[in-house]
N, C-alpha and C positions, 0 to 999 in steps of 0.2 A: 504494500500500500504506500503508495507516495504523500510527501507532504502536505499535497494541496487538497488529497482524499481527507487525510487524519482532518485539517483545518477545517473543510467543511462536516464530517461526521459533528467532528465538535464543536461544530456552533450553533448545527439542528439538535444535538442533545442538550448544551443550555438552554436554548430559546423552548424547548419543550420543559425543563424543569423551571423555567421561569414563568409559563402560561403556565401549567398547573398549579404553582404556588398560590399565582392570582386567582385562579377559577377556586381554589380550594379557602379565600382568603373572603372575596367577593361572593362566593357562593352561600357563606357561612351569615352573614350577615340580615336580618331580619326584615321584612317589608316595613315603610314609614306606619301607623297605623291608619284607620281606616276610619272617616269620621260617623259612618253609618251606624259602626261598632261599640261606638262611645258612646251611645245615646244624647237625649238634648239636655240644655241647661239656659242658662239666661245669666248674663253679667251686664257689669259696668267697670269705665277705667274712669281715672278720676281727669285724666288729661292724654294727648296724645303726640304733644312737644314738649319740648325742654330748651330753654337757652342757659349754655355754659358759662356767657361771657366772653372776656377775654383770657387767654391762658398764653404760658410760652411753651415751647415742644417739649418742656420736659415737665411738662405738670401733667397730673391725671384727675380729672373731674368726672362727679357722676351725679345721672339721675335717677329720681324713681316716680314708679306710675304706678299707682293703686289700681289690682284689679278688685272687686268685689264680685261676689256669687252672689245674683239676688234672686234664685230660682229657686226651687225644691229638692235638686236633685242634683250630685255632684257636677262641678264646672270643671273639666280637662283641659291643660296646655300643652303642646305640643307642637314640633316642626319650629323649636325657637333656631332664628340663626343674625346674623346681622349684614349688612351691606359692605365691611372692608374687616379686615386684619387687624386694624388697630382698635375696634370697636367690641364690645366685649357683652356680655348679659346673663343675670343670675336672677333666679327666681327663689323666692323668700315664702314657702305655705308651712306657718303651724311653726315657727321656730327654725324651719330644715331650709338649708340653703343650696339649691341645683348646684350639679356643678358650672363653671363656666363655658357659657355657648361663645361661640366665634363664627365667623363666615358657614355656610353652612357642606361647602364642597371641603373645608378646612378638617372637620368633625369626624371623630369614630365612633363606631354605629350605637356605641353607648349612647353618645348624647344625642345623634337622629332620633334615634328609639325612646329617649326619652318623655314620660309624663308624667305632669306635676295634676293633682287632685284635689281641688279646693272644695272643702263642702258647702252645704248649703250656708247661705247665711255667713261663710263668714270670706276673709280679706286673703291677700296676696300681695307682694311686693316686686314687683320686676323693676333691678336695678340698671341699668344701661351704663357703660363705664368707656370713658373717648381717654382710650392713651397714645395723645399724639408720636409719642417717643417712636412708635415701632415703625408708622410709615409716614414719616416729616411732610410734612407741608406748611406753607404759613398763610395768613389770609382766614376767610370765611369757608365754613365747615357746613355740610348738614351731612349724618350719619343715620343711618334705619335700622330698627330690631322689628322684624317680624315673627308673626306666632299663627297658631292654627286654636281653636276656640270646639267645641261641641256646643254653641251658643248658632242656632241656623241664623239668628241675625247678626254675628259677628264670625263669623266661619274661617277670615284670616283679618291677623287686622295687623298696622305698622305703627311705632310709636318712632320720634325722630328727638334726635339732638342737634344744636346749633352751636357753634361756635366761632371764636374768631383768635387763629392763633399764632402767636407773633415768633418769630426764630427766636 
């Protein structure tokens, strides 16, 4: 067998041990859930922007948007992700704090698959966190946390950040 035999056998044997990794990797992973599955609820947010002000690249500011349950029957979040990398978001039900969501192509299928459970009646805190430090810019800012709701009148909704941030 000549050289350019053995080169090619062994780079159709990685490229096959590297698609099966993926397929074995990607395969494993869980569908987003399903809002049909969730049954309904009904909410409210107490606001759906935020201005930061002014900041310099190395400061981190954050918001928070009050969701409340105002239905009968558990309120689900889910599908939380945000619009950039430097944008960050944690949900707050009953003391327990999500872990932190980022962009949503960024995320392991922990936090895709993740849902948070608010009962009837009572609050939730989604904190929104702008750390300019990761991807610099200076000037005016607006940054998005999206979410998925079992509320059919709020089924995806967007809360935003503004800011304006100097070098």
């Amino acid at each position: 067998m000549n050289t350019d035999t053995k080169l090619v056998i062994g780079a159709i044997a990685a490229n096959l041990i590297v698609m099966s990794g993926a397929i074995l990797y990607f395969g494993n992973q869980k569908p987003a859930p399903q809002r049909e599955t969730l049954g309904t609820a009904s909410m409210r947010i107490d606001r759906t922007s935020a201005d930061l002000g002014t900041m310099k690249v190395s400061d981190e500011r954050h918001a928070d948007f009050q969701i409340t349950n105002t239905g009968k029957s558990v309120l689900r979040l889910w599908n939380v992700g945000t619009s950039c990398d430097c944008t960050f978001a944690t949900v707050k039900i009953g003391g327990e704090v999500s872990p932190e969501f980022t962009m949503k192509g960024m995320m392991g299928s922990s936090l895709t698959n993740w849902i948070g459970e608010i009962p009837a009646g009572q609050s939730a805190v989604l904190t929104v966190i702008y750390r300019p430090s990761v991807m610099p810019v200076s000037g005016p800012i607006t940054r998005q946390v999206t979410f998925s709701t079992n509320d059919p009148n709020n089924p995806d909704l967007e809360v935003s950040i503004a800011a304006n941030v100097e070098s």
